[in-house]
BATI-856001 format. One record per residue: residue in three letters; x, y, z of N, C-alpha, C, CB in turn. Coordinates in steps of 0.2 Angstrom, whole numbers, plus 5000, padded with zeros to 4 digits. Glycine has a CB too. Layout:
ALAXYZXYZXYZXYZ/...
This chain:
UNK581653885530580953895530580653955534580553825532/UNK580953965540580954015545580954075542581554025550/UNK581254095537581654145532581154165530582154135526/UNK580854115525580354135519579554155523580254065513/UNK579354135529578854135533579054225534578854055540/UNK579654235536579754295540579854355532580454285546/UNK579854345526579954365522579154405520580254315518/UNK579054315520578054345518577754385524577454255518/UNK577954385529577654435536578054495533577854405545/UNK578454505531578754605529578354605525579554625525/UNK578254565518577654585513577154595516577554545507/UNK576954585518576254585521576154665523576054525529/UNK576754675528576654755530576754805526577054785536/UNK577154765520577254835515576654835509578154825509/UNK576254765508575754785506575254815508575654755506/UNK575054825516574554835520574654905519574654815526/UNK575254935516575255015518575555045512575755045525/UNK575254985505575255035500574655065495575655015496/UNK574155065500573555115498573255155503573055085496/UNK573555215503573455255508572855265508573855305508/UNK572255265503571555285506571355225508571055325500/UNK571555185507571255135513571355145520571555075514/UNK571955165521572055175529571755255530572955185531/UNK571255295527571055345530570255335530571255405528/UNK570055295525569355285526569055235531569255275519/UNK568555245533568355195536568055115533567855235540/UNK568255075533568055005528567354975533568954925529/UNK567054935527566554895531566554815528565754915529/UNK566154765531566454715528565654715521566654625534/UNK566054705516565354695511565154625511565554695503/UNK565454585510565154495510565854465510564554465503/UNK565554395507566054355509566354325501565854285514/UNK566954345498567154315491567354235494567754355487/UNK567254175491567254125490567654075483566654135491/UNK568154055483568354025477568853965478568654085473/UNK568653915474568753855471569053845464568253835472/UNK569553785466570053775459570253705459570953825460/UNK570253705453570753615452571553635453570553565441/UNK571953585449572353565451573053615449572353505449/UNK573653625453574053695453574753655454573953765460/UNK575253675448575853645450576353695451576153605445/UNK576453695455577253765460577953745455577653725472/UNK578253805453578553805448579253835449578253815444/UNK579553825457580053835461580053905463580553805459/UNK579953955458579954005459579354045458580454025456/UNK578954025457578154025457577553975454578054075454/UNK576854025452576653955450575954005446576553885458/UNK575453975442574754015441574353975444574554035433/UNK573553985443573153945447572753975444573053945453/UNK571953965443571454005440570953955444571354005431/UNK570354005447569953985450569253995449570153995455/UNK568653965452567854005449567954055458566653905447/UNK567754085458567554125464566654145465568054195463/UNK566454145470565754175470565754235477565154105470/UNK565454315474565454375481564754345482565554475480/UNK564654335489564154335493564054385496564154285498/UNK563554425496563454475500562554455503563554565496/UNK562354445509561654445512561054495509561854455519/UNK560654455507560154485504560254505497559854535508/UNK560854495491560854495485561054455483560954535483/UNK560954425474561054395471561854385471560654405465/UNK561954315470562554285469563154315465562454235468/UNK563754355465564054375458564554355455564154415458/UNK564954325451565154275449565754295447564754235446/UNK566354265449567154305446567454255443567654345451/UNK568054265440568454215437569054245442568454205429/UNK569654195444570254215447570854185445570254205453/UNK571254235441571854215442572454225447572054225438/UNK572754185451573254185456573754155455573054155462/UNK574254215453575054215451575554215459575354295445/UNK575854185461576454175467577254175464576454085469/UNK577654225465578154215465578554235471578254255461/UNK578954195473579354155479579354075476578954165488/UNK579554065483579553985485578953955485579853975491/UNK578853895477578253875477578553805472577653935475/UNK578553745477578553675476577953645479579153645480/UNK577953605472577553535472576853545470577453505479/UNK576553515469575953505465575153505471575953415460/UNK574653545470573953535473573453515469573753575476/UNK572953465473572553445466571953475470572553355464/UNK571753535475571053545474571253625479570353475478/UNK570953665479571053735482570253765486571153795475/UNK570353795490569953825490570153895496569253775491/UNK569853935496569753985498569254055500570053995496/UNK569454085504568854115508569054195511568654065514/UNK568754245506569154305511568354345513569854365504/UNK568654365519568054445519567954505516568054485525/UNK567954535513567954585507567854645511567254575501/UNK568154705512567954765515568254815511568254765522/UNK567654865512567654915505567454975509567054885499/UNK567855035505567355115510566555115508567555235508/UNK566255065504565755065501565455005504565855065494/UNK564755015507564654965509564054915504564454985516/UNK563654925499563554895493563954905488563054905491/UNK564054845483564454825477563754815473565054755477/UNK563954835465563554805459563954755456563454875454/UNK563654715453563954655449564554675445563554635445/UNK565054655446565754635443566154695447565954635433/UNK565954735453566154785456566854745461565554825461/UNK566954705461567554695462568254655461567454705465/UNK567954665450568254665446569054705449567854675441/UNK569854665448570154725447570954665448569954795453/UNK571454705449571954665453572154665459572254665450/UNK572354625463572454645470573254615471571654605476/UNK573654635476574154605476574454595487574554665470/UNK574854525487574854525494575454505495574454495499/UNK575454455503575954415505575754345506576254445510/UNK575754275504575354235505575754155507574854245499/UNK575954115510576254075512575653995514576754115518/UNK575853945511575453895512575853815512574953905508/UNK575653775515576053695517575653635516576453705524/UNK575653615513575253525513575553465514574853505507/UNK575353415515575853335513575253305516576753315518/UNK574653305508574053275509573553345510574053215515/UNK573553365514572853415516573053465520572253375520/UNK573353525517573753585519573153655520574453615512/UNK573653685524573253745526573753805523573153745535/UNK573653855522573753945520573553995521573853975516/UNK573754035520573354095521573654165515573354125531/UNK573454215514573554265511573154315515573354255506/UNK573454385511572954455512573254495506573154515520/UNK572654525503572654565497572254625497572454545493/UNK572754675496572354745494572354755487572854815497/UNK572054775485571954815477571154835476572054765470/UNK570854815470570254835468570354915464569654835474/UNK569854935465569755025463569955065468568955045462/UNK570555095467571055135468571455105477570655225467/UNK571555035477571855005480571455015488572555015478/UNK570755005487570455035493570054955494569855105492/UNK570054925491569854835494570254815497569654775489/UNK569854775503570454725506570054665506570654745513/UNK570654625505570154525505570554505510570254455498/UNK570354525519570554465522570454405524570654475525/UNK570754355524570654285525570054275530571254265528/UNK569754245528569054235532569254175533568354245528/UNK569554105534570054075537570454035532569654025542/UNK570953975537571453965531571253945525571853915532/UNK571753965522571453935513571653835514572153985504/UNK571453795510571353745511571453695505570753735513/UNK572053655504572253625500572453565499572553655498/UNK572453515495572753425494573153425489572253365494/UNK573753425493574153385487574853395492574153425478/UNK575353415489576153415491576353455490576453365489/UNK576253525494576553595491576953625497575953655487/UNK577353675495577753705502577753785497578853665504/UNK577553835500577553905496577453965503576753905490/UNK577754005500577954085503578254145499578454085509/UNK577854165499578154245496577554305492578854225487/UNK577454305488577054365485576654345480577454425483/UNK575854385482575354355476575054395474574854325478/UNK574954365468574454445464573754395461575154495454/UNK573054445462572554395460572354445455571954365467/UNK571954415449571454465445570954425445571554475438/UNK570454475446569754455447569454485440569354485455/UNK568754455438568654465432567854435431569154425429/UNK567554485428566554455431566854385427565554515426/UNK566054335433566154265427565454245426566654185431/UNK565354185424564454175424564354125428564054155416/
């Protein structure tokens, strides 16, 4: 288990440094994406998950995404509820509605037996300059053991 925890910490730095105009621009945080899911079964070598998400940014209307979250690595056992929370940082410091439509890809590892905790990080969006860090752990119930690599598509929702 050591292995795969230290596996998902290399992805993480090879992710972090595959969009170079992120690392020269200056980022701000835009708001807070927010997203929620029913139930996910880990399918040893990964797993899918589709979530409702909602971007919160202060002082504008709510905007509303759909998420798919693919895992490939180590991913056992079934969860029956999700939720998650990232900070959104962009060289842009306002978004328009479905602006941050796109796909993002990371390193993400999480553990439950009843009420588990994880975390992720994702770069992507438009020309891989978004970042979603974890705005705290991601939060899950059910009976799952997972680590390795994630890819999210975001998608406007209503």
């Amino acid at each position: 288990m050591r292995r795969l925890f230290m596996l998902a910490g290399a992805a993480a730095m090879l992710v972090a440094s595959f969009g170079p105009a992120s690392a020269q621009q200056p980022m701000v945080q835009v708001g807070v994406l927010e997203c929620r899911g029913g139930a996910s079964i880990g399918f040893i070598l990964g797993s899918v998950t589709n979530l409702g998400c909602v971007l919160r940014v202060s002082g504008f209307p709510e905007d509303r995404y759909v998420a798919t979250i693919r895992k490939v690595g180590v991913d056992l056992g079934i969860t029956e509820e999700t939720a998650l929370a990232w900070a959104v940082y962009s060289p842009v410091a306002r978004f328009g509605p479905g602006d941050l439509s796109g796909d993002y890809a990371g390193a993400q590892g999480s553990a439950s037996v009843g009420i588990g905790a994880g975390g992720n990080v994702l770069v992507g969006g438009s020309n891989n300059s978004i970042s979603l860090q974890p705005l705290s752990l991601q939060g899950q119930v059910g009976l799952n053991l997972a680590a390795g690599l994630e890819s999210l598509e975001l998608r406007p929702g209503r």
